[in-house]
C-alpha positions in Angstrom: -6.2 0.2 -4.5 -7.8 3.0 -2.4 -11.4 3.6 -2.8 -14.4 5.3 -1.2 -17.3 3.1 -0.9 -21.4 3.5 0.0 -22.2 1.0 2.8 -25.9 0.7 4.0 -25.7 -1.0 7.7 -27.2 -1.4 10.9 -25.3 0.9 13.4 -25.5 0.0 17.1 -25.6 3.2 19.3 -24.9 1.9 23.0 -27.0 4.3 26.0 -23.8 6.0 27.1 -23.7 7.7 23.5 -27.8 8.4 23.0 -27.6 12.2 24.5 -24.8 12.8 21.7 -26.0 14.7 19.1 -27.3 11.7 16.4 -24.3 12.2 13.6 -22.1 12.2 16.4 -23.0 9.3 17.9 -23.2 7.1 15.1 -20.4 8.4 13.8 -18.3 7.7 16.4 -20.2 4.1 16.5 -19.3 3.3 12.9 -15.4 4.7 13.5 -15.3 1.8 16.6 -16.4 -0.6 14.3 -15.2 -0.8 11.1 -12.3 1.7 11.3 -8.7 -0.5 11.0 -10.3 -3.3 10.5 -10.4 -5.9 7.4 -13.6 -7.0 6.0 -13.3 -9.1 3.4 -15.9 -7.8 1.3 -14.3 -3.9 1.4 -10.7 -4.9 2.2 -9.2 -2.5 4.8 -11.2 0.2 6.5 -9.1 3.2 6.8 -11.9 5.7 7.8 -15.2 7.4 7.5 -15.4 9.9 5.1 -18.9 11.0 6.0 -22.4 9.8 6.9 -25.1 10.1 4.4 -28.1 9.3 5.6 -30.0 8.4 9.1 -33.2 5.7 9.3 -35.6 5.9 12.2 -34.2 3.8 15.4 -34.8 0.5 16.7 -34.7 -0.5 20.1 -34.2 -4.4 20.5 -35.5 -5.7 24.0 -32.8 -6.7 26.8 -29.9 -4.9 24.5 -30.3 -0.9 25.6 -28.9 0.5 22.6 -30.9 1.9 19.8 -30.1 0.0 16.2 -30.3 3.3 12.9 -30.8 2.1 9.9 -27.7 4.1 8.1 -25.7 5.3 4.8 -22.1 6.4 5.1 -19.1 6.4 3.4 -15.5 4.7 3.8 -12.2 5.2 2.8 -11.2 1.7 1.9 -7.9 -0.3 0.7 -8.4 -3.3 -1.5 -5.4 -4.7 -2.7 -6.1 -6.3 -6.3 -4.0 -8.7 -8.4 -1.6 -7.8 -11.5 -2.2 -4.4 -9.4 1.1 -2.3 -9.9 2.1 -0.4 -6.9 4.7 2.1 -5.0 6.3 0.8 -1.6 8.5 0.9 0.9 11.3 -2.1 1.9 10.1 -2.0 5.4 12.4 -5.7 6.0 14.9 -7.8 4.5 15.1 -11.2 5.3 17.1 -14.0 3.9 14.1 -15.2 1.9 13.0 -12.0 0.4 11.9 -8.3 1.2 8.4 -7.1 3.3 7.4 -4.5 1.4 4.8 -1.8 3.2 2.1 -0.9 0.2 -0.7 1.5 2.1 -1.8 0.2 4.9 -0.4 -3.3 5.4 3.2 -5.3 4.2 3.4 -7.4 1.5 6.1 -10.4 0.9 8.3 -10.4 -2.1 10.1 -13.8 -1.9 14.0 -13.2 -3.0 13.1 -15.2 -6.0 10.7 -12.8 -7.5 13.2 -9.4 -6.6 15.0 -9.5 -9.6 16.3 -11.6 -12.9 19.8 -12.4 -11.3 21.0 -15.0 -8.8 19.7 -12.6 -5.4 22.3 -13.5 -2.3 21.2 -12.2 1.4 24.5 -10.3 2.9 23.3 -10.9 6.8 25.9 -8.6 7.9 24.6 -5.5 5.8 21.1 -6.9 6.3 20.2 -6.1 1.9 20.0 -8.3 -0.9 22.4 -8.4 -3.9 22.2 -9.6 -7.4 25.6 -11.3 -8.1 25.8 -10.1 -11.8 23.7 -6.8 -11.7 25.3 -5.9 -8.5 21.7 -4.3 -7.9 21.3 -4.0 -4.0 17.9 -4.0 -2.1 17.5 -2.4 1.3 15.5 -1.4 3.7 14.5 2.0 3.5 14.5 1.7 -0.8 11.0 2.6 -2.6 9.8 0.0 -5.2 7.7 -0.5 -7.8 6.3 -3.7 -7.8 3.0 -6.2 -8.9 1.0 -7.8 -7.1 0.9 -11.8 -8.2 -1.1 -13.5 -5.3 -3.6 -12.7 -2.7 -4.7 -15.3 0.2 -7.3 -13.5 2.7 -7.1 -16.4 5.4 -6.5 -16.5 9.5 -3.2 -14.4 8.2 -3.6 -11.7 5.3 -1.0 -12.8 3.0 0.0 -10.5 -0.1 2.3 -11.5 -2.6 4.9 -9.2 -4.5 6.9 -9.7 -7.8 9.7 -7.1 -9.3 10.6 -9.4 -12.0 9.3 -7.9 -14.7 10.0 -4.6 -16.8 9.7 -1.1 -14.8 9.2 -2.7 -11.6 12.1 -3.0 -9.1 13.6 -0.5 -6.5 13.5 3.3 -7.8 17.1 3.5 -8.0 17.9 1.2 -10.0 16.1 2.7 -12.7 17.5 6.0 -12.3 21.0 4.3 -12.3 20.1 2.4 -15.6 19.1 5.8 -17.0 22.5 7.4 -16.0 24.0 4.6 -18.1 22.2 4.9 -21.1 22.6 8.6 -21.4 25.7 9.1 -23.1 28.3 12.2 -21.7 28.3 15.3 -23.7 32.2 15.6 -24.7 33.5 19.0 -23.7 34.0 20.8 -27.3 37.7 22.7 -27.3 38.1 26.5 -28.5 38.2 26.8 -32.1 40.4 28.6 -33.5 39.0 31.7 -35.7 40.9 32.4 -38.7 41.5 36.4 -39.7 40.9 37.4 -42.9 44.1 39.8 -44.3 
């Protein structure tokens, strides 16, 4: 989930930046730090949306930078679980699909991609239900739930399609096609004249 979070922090501005204008220069200190980065309290740090407010400056003895006492703002991604979200099959593997949801991939083992028996065709590099003949690919957008989260030495995210509504886009758009039923063309009628 994206959000935009307050932060209050400490922000280290080295000499080299210190006849910057201030905003600039702890701007661009916060950007280095926390910009791209995970932080298991706020997820992932996609960017500084703006800084709110500025303390009075600390220096610390034998460090040369000045520490400001400051307010700003991120835009943050926090993956949450039962969270449903869009994606893209970014790799197919034969033990499931990566899927890329915002910033970072997510695993979908092949026995969470669908209810069906899921075969890997290595040659065509997708994944194919044997009675649904749904295919996965890379390249297909998905709907999908997130079912596990492990924030470890490796970010790990974990991906289900199992359930109703979830699954590639097309498939559902094919299932609608299905249920639709074809309007018969209707024949010229014949009009009767009166004598």
């Amino acid at each position: 989930m994206y959000k935009i979070v307050e932060v209050e922090d400490s922000v280290r501005v080295p000499p080299e930046k210190l006849e910057k204008d201030l905003e600039v220069a702890i701007s661009e200190s916060v950007q280095e730090r926390y910009e791209g980065v995970f932080n298991t309290d706020l997820g992932i740090v996609l960017n500084l949306e703006s800084i709110e407010e500025i303390g009075e400056g600390e220096i610390i003895p034998g460090d040369g930078a000045v520490f400001f006492p400051a307010k700003f703002k991120l835009l943050i991604y926090y993956p949450e679980e039962h969270e449903v979200t869009i994606g893209e099959v970014v790799d197919i593997t034969e033990f499931g699909a990566f899927i890329r949801i915002g910033p970072i991939d997510a695993m979908t083992h092949i026995s969470q991609i669908m209810d069906d028996y899921v075969s890997y065709d290595k040659k065509n590099s997708v994944l194919v239900g044997r009675d649904s003949k749904k295919i996965l690919k890379e390249g297909d957008t998905v709907r999908a739930r997130i079912i596990s989260i492990s924030f470890t030495k490796e970010n790990k995210v974990g991906l289900t399609m199992r359930q109703p509504g979830l699954g590639a886009l097309h498939w559902m758009t094919e299932a609608e096609k299905k249920k639709t039923p074809k309007k018969k063309k209707e024949g010229k009628k014949e009009v009767k004249k009166k004598k």
